[in-house]
N, C-alpha and C positions, 0 to 999 in steps of 0.2 A: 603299848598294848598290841599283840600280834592278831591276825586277823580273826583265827579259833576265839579267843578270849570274848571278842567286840562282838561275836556273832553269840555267843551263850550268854552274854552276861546279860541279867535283866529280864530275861524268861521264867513261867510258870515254876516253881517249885513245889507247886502244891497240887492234888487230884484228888475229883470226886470217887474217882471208881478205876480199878486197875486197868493200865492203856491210854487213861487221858492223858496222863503227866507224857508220854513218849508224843500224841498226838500234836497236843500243845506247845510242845518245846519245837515240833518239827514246825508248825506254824509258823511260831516267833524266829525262826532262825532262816525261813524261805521268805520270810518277808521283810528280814534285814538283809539276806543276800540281794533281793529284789534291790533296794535300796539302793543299796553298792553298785550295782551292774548297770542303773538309773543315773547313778551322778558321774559314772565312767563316763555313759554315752554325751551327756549334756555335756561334761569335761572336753569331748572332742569336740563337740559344735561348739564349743569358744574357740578352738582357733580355727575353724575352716574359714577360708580365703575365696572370695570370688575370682576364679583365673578371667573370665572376659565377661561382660553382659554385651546382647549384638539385640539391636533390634530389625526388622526385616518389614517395612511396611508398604511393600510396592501395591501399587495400582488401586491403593484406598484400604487394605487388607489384608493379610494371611493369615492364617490359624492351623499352625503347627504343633497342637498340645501334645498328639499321643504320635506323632508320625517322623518320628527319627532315630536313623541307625548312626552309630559310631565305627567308622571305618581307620583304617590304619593311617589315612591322608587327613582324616579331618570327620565330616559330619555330613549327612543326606536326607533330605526335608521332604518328606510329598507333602503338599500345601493347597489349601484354591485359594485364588485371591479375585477382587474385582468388584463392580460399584459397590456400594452399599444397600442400594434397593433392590437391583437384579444381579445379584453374584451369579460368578462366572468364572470360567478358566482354573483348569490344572496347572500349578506351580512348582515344577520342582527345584529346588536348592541346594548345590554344594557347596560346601565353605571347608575352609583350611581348617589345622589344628585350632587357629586361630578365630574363628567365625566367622571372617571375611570369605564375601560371597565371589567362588572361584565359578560356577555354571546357576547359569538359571534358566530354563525353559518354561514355556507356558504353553498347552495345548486347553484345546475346546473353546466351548461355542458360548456368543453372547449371551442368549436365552437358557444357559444352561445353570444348574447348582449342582457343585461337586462337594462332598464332604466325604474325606478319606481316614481312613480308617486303618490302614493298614500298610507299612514298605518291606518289601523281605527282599532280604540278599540270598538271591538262586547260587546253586554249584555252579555256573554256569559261567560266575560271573556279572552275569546282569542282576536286574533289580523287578521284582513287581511291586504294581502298588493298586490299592482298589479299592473301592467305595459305591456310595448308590449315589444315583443320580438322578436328577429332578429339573423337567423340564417347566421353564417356569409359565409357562402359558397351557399345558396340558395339565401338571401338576400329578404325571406318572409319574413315580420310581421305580427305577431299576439298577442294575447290576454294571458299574463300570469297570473293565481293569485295561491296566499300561501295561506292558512291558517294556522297561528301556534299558539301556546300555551304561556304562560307566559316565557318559557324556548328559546322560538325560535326552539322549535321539531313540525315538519310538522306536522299537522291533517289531511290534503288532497292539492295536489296539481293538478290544472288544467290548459290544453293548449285548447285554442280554435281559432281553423286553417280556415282563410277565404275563399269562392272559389278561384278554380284556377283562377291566375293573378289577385289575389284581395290581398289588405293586409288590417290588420285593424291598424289605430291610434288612441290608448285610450289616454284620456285626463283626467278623471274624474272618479272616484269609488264612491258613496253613498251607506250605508245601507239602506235597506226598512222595515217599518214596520211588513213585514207578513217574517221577518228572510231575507230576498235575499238582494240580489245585484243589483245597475243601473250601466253600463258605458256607459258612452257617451264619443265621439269623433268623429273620422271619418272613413269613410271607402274609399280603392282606389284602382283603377286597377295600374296594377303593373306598367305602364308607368305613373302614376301621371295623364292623361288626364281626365278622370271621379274621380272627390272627393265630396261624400256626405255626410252630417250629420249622425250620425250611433248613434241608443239607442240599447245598449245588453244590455237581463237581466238574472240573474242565478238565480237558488233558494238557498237557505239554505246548500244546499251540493255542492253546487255549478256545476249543472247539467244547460244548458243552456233550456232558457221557449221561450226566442224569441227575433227577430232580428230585426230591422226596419232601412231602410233608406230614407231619405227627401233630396232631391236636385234636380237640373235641369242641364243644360248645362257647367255649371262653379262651380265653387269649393264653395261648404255651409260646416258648421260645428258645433258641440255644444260643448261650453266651459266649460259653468257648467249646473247642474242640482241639485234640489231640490222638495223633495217629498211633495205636498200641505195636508192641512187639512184632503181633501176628498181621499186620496190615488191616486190621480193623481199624475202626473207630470210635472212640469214646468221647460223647458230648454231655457238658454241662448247661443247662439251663432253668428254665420255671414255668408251672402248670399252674394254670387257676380253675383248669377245668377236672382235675383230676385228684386235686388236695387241695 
């Protein structure tokens, strides 16, 4: 039975009113195609192969879910790692094609909480990486980002500290065209009551250009963002004060 046959055979022959029977048939035949393109894919995950499992659990921790780039040598982790009741310390990880950990660095501070969020590989060469930070005895957040080198050795490290009883929550890093940086996420006073959309942007050395927030009475935010054609920007995220 060749493929046309398998996909017609067994469909509607019958209509109430002229146009169903064309409807109907197209139906039954997009959802046997469905089918087919369903048991391809499952067909492949029977034979994928695991090339290496690595685990990485220095200093009681790492949590590397969304924070690695694939490079032509191997693999690049921005990571925090550190106690279990007061995390601490930026972790960065290179490893071979292999997993095997070829550079490891750890920067920052005992009292600190790092969760990162973001590593991008600049034209440059280097790497950024940046997330918000949380002092654990103030319990501000703010704005941290690295810049490092192929080695994971800092080039410049920056903190950007929100007003009093403000904190920021970054969600997002993109390069921009003219060398800087966007983050978007949010911005909040320190009880959670006022949350708005927040765009920070740094330049090239990472010196801050400007600040902006969008919201109303109820909590908005931007998830992600991408730089247009025109050197704009176009952000996605969610209003609860506005819809």
């Amino acid at each position: 039975m060749d493929i046309i046959q398998w996909l017609v055979e067994g469909t509607p022959t019958t209509h109430t009113k002229q146009g169903d029977y064309r409807l109907v048939t197209d139906y039954f035949i997009m959802k046997k195609l469905l089918t087919l393109i369903t048991s391809v894919i499952q067909l492949q995950f029977l034979f994928a192969q695991v090339t290496f499992n690595k685990t990485y659990d220095y200093d009681s921790g790492v949590d590397a879910t969304n924070n690695v780039l694939v490079l032509d040598s191997g693999y690049f982790m921005s990571t925090y790692s550190g106690h279990p009741v007061i995390p601490g310390y930026v972790c960065f990880i290179k490893t071979d094609l292999n997993g095997d950990t070829v550079i490891r660095k750890i920067y920052g501070g005992q009292y600190e909480y790092y969760a990162f969020n973001n590593i991008l590989k600049l034209s440059d060469g280097n790497f950024l990486s940046g997330a918000f930070l949380s002092n654990f005895f103030t319990r501000y957040v703010n704005i941290c980002l690295y810049k490092i080198d192929s080695n994971a050795d800092t080039i410049w490290t920056k903190n950007y500290y929100a007003s009093v009883d403000s904190v920021y929550l970054p969600s997002q890093i993109i390069a921009l065209d003219d060398k800087g940086f966007l983050i978007t996420g949010q911005i909040a006073d320190s009880a959670a009551t006022v949350i708005d959309a927040m765009i920070f942007k740094v330049d090239s050395g990472g010196n801050k250009v400007l600040e902006n927030r969008h919201g109303g009475i109820r909590a908005d935010g931007v998830s992600s963002s991408v730089e247009t054609s025109d050197h704009g920007i176009l952000s996605l995220g969610f209003t609860r004060s506005f819809g």
